[in-house]
Residue, then its C-alpha position, 0 to 999 in steps of 0.5 A: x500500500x506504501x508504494x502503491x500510494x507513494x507511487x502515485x504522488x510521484x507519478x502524478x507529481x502530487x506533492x510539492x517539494x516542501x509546505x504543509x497538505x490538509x488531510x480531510x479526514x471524516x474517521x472512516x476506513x478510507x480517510x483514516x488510510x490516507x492519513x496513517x499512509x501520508x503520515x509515514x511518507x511525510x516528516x522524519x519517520x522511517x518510511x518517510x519520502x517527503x521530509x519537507x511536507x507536513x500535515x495538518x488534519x480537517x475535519x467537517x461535523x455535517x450535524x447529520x447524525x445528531x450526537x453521534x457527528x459531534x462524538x466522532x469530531x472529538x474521537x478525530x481531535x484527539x487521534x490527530x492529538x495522539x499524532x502530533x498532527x495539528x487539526x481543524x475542527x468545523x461544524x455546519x448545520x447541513x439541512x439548514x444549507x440545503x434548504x437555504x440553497x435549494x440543494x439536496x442534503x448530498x450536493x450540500x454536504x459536499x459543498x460545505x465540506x470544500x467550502x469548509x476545507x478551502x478555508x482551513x487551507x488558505x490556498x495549500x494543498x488538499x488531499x482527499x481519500x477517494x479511490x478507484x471506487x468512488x472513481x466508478x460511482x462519479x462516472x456513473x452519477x455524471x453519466x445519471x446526470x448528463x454531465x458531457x464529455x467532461x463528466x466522463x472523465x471521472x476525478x483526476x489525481x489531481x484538480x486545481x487544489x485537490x489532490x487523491x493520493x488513493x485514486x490507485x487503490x480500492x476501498x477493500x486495500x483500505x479496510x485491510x490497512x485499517x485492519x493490519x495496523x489496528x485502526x478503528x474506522x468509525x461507522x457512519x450510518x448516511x454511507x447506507x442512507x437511501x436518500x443519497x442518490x451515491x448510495x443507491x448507485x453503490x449498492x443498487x446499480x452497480x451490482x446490476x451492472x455487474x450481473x450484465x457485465x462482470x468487467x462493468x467497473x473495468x470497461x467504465x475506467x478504461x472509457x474515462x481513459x480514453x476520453x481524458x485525451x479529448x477532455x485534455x485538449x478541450x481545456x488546453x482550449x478554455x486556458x486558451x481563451x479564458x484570458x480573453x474572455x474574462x475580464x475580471x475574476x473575484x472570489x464570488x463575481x467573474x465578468x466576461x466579455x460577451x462580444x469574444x466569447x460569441x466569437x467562439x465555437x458553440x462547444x467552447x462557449x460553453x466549457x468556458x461557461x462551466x469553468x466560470x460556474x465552478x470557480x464560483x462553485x466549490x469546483x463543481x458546476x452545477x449547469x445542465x444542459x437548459x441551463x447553458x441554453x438560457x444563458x446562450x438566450x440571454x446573450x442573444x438578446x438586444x440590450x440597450x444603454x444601461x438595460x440589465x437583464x437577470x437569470x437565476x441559477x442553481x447553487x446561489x448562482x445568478x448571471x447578468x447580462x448588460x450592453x458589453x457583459x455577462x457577469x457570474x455571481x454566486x450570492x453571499x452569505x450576508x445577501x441571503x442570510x447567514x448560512x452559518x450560525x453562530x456556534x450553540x455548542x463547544x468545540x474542542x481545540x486541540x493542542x495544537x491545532x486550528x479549528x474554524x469557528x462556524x458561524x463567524x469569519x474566524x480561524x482559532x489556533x493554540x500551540x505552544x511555546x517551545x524551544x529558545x523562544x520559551x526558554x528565554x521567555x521564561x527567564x524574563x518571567x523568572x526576573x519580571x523583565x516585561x518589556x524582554x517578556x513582551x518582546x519574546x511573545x509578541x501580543x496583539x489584539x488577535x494573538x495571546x500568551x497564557x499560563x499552559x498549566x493554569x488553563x488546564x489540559x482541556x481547551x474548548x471554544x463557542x462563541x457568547x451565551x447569556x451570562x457569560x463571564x471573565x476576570x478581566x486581567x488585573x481584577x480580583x473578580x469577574x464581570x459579565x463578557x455582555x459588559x466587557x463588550x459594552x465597555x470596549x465599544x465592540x459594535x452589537x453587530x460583532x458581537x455574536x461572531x467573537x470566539x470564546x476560549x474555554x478551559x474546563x472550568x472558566x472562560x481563558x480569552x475574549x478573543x480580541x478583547x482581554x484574556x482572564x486573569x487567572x491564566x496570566x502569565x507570572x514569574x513561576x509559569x513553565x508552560x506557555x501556550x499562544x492562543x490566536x484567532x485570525x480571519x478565514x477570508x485572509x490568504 
């Protein structure tokens, strides 16, 4: 399995020469290979190949199985704890998205999941543990939905950001890796769901293909490989092009220029179309054939001076066409309502390790110090030399120092409940976390969306506000743990 999979990331030129790779990890057979595999290869162990690659763990609660979503967040923390790999821990309320975006609870997870992975990444690598099975299921659910040409192709090793260092192995290797280093897959009842149409295809479809033809799995993989070659030269065309039709691209909003690209071949056209739609979609277009058709009808119609003529498409997507233009759009969060909500339960922080706040715009982190850093620190403390202290541990509004020992061995965070409360730095006694807002200015807009940080019995942080005295740091401290919050959006 080692060779199989590190043969695979050579040929495919899948990791990069140094750098960290998030590893989405949900806790089953397929996910937990991948790590333990990429674990080996990766750092100084003996079977590493990638010495210069590091790791880091995320993890998606989808809140679909009740208590049981949240069990499994906290059995993942603490096997990447158990690893010294740090991790992400995120949460989102899936069927409140899919009815927010008119999706079915499929298509919403896995647009949560690459939402939630993108964020964690801030632009690196992401390595996700699909195999050669779930590279037969994708062809016959593009082939179900008429997907084209490009549909027929199946996952690549490698796309855009998203690397599948498992596409040469098939779920049975995985469970027996399970099985041969003794790792415990967790069981998730939606892999049987009916409602997922993946399911279905798994095991309803695909052993009805296999009673007409045995070789069924081989025929579908041999047919992505041929077409890859055409698919290959359709979007060497579109990188082709895309510069001249494009006029400007952002995050949620890419505007082309309508007059160049009807100059273009019909077929073209509309891989230039797909392209735009699923940059704005998490990689993923959701355009069918009638929806390319009302776009192609849109750019037909006459508009005249400032006339702007609106279509609504699936996934929040919307199109405007004006005089010169067709702009792409995927609404906002703030648009259409908060899709997140701010966070009602507490979420484990690893140490260390990162987990993106769900229902706010914030990234929260724990490590501690170690090295010359703490040493030196440590000795500042020791003769109360602050401004040296300060100057070994930089604070600011987003990034803290604290007393490892005095917050305890166990971290959470949420974001406020009523009757939240903190001892501010330098206070005998506490006050309400509502008041310490009132009295720094924090706008009421803000204030659902700041984190708190949590030891086992008090509130340690206010993020961006003040830290609780009893974790401060003094002249016998020894362990030193920096806690930080930054922002999703930045890269």
């Amino acid at each position: 399995m080692l060779e199989k999979i590190a043969t695979c990331i050579d040929q495919h030129r899948l990791f990069p020469e140094s750098g960290t790779i998030i590893v989405a990890v949900s806790g089953g057979a397929d996910s937990l290979c991948l790590l333990h595999v990429l674990n080996r290869l990766c750092g100084s162990g003996p079977d590493a190949r990638y010495p210069a690659v590091q790791l880091h763990v995320a993890h998606l609660n989808h809140k679909l199985r009740g208590e049981a979503s949240y069990q499994d967040a906290a059995i993942i923390a603490r096997l990447a704890d158990s690893w010294g790999l740090p991790a992400t821990i995120g949460e989102i309320d899936v069927p409140a998205l899919a009815r927010q975006e008119g999706r079915s609870l499929e298509d919403a997870a896995r647009t949560a999941r690459y939402r939630f992975l993108r964020e964690v990444a801030h632009g690196q690598l992401i390595a996700v543990a699909h195999h050669v099975d779930d590279q037969v299921e994708t062809l016959l659910l593009h082939w179900l939905r008429g997907e084209g040409l490009a549909g027929m192709v199946g996952m690549l090793p490698r796309q855009q950001d998203i690397i599948r260092p498992l596409l040469a192995v098939t779920h049975a290797e995985t469970v027996a890796y399970c099985s041969q280093h003794a790792l415990v897959p967790l069981e998730d009842a939606s892999n049987s769901d009916p409602r997922f149409l993946r399911n279905r295809v798994r095991h309803e479809l695909l052993p009805l293909l296999e009673s007409m033809n045995p070789g069924i799995r081989a025929t579908l993989l041999r047919n992505a490989e041929v077409v890859h070659v055409d698919v290959a030269w359709i979007e060497a065309e579109v990188e082709r092009y895309w510069p001249a039709v494009v006029l400007a691209e952002q995050e949620e909003r890419i505007t082309l220029d309508s007059d160049t690209l009807l100059t273009l071949p019909l077929s073209l056209q509309r891989h230039l179309l797909r392209r735009a739609a699923a940059r704005l979609c998490a990689g993923q277009s959701p355009l069918e054939l009638r929806h390319f058709v009302l776009i192609e009808e849109l750019l037909r119609r006459e508009i005249a001076g400032t006339e702007e003529v609106t279509l609504q498409l699936p996934a929040q997507l919307r199109v405007t066409r004006n005089f010169r233009n067709l702009v792409f759009e995927r609404l906002s969060y703030k648009e259409d309502g908060r899709i997140f909500s701010a966070l009602d339960e507490e979420l484990p922080l690893p140490v260390p390790g990162r987990v993106a706040v769900r229902g706010t715009p914030w990234i929260a982190s724990a490590e501690m110090v170690t090295g010359t850093v703490a040493l030196l620190a440590r000795q500042a403390l020791q003769r109360q030399d602050w401004s040296s202290v300060w100057q070994f541990l930089p604070t600011t509004r987003y990034t803290v120092y604290i007393d490892a020992d005095r917050a305890g061995p166990v971290l959470t965070l949420r974001t406020r409940r009523p009757g939240d409360r903190i001892r501010p730095l330098g206070m005998a006694r506490e006050k309400k976390v509502q008041d310490m807002l009132v009295d720094e200015h924090i706008p009421g807009a803000d204030r659902p969306y700041i984190p708190l940080f949590f030891s086992a019995s008090h509130c340690v942080w206010l993020a961006g506000v003040q830290i609780d005295d009893r974790v401060r740091l003094t002249a016998t401290t020894q362990r030193i743990l920096r806690l930080s919050i930054a922002s999703s959006s930045v890269t």
